[in-house]
C-alpha positions as CSV (number, residue, x, y, z in Angstrom):
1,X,281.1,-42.6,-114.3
2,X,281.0,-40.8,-110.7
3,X,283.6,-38.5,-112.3
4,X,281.7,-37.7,-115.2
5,X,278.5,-36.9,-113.7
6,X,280.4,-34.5,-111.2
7,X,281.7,-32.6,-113.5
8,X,278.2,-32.4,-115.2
9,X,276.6,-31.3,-112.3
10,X,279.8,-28.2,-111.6
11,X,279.3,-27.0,-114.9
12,X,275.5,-26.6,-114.7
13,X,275.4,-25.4,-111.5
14,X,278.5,-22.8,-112.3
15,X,276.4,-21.7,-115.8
16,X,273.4,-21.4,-113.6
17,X,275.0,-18.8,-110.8
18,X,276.8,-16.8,-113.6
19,X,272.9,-17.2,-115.3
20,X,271.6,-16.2,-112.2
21,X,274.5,-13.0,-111.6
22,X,274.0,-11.7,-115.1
23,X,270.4,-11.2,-114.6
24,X,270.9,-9.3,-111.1
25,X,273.1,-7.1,-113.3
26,X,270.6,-6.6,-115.9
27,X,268.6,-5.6,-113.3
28,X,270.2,-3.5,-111.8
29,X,271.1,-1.3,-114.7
30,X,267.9,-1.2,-115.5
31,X,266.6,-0.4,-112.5
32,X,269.1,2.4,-111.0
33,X,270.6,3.1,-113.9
34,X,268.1,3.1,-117.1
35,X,264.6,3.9,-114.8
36,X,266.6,5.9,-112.0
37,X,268.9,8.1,-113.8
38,X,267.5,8.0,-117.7
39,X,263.8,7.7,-117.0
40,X,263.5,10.0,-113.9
41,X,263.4,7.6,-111.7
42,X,263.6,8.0,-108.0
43,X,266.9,8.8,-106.7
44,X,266.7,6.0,-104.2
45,X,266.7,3.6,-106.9
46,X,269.9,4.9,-108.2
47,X,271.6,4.9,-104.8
48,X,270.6,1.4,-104.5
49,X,272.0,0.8,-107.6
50,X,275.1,2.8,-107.4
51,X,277.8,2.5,-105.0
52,X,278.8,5.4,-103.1
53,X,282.5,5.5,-104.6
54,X,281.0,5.2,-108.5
55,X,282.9,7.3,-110.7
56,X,281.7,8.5,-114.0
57,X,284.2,9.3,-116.6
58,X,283.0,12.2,-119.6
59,X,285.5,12.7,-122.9
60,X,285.4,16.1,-124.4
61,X,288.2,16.8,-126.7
62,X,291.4,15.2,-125.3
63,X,290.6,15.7,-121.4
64,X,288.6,13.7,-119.0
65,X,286.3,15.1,-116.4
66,X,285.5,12.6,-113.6
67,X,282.1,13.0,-111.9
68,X,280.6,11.4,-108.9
69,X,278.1,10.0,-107.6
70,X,276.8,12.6,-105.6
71,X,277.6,15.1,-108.4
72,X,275.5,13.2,-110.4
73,X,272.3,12.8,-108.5
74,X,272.7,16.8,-107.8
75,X,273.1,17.7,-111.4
76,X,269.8,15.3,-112.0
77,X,267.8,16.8,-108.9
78,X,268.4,20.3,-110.4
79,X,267.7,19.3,-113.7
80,X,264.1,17.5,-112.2
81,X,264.0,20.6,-110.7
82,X,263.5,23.4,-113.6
83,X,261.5,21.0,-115.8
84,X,263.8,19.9,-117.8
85,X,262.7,16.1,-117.6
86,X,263.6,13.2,-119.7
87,X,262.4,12.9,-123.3
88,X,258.6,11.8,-124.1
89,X,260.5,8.4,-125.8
90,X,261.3,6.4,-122.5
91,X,265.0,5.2,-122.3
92,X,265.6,1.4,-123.1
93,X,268.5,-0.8,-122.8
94,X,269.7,-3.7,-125.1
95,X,272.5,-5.1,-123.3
96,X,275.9,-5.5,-126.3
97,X,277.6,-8.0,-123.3
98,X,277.8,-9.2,-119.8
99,X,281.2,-10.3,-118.4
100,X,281.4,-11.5,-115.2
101,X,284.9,-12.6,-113.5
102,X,284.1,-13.7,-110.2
103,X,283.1,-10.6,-108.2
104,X,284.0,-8.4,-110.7
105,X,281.9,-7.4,-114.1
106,X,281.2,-5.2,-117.0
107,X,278.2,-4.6,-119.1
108,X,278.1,-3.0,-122.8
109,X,274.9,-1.6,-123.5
110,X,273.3,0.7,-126.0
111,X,270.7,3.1,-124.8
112,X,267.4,4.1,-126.9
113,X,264.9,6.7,-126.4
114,X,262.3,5.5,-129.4
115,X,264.2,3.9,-132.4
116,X,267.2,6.5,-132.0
117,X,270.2,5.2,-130.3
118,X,271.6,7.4,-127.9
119,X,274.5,6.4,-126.1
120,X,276.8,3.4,-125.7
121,X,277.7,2.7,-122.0
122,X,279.9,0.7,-120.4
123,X,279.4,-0.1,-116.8
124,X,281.7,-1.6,-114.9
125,X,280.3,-3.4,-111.2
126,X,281.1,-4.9,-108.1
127,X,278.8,-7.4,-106.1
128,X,279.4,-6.9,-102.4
129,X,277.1,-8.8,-99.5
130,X,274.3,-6.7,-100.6
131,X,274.6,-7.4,-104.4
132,X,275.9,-6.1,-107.9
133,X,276.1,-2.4,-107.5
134,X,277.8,0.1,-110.6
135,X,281.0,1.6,-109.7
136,X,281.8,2.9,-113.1
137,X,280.6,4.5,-116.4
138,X,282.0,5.3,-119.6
139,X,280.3,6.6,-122.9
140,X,280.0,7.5,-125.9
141,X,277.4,9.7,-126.7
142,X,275.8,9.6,-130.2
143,X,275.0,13.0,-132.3
């Protein structure tokens, strides 16, 4: 009986830290990711969000351009910059899948602006001491 109720209480408490680690991801895609980067969010949100070795990999014909982080926010900034901001429609996300394998995890989302989907990401993330951060993107981008 011991045994049984052991096992009971390690399989609830191991659903409720993956429960527990798929909401900080949620979050934080939402939060650096779909409000920092999609919804002009500030850029410290999506440094917080992001680590600093994120790589963001763009399909265009048969080659692959890598981008980084840093490319990234300066391509955003200059964007800011000459006015042209994100769509009236705010960005939302409805998460496809969380996966999480110990300290590793992906997320599948699809990204709205309004009722028209507009890309399909897949985010891949680490959590370190300070949390799950993004360290890479693929997409496909819808026409």
């Amino acid at each position: 009986m011991k045994t049984l109720v052991l096992i009971v209480l390690i399989a609830f408490s191991t659903a409720s830290f993956a429960q527990n680690d798929e909401e900080a991801i949620k979050q934080v895609v939402n939060s650096a990711y779909v409000g920092g980067v999609h919804n002009g969010g500030p850029v410290a949100d999506i440094r917080k969000g992001f680590h600093p070795s994120f790589i963001m990999f763009s399909k265009n014909n048969n080659d692959i351009k890598s981008t980084t982080l840093e490319e990234w926010i300066v391509n955003l900034e200059k964007s800011r910059q000459s006015g042209t901001t994100a769509p009236a429609d705010p960005a939302a996300a409805k998460f496809k899948s969380v996966a999480i394998n110990g300290t590793a995890a992906s997320a599948v989302l699809d990204l709205y602006r309004g009722d028209k989907k507009v890309f399909t990401d897949n985010l891949l993330l680490y959590k370190f001491d300070d949390g799950w951060r993004i360290v890479g993107k693929n997409f496909y981008r819808y026409p």
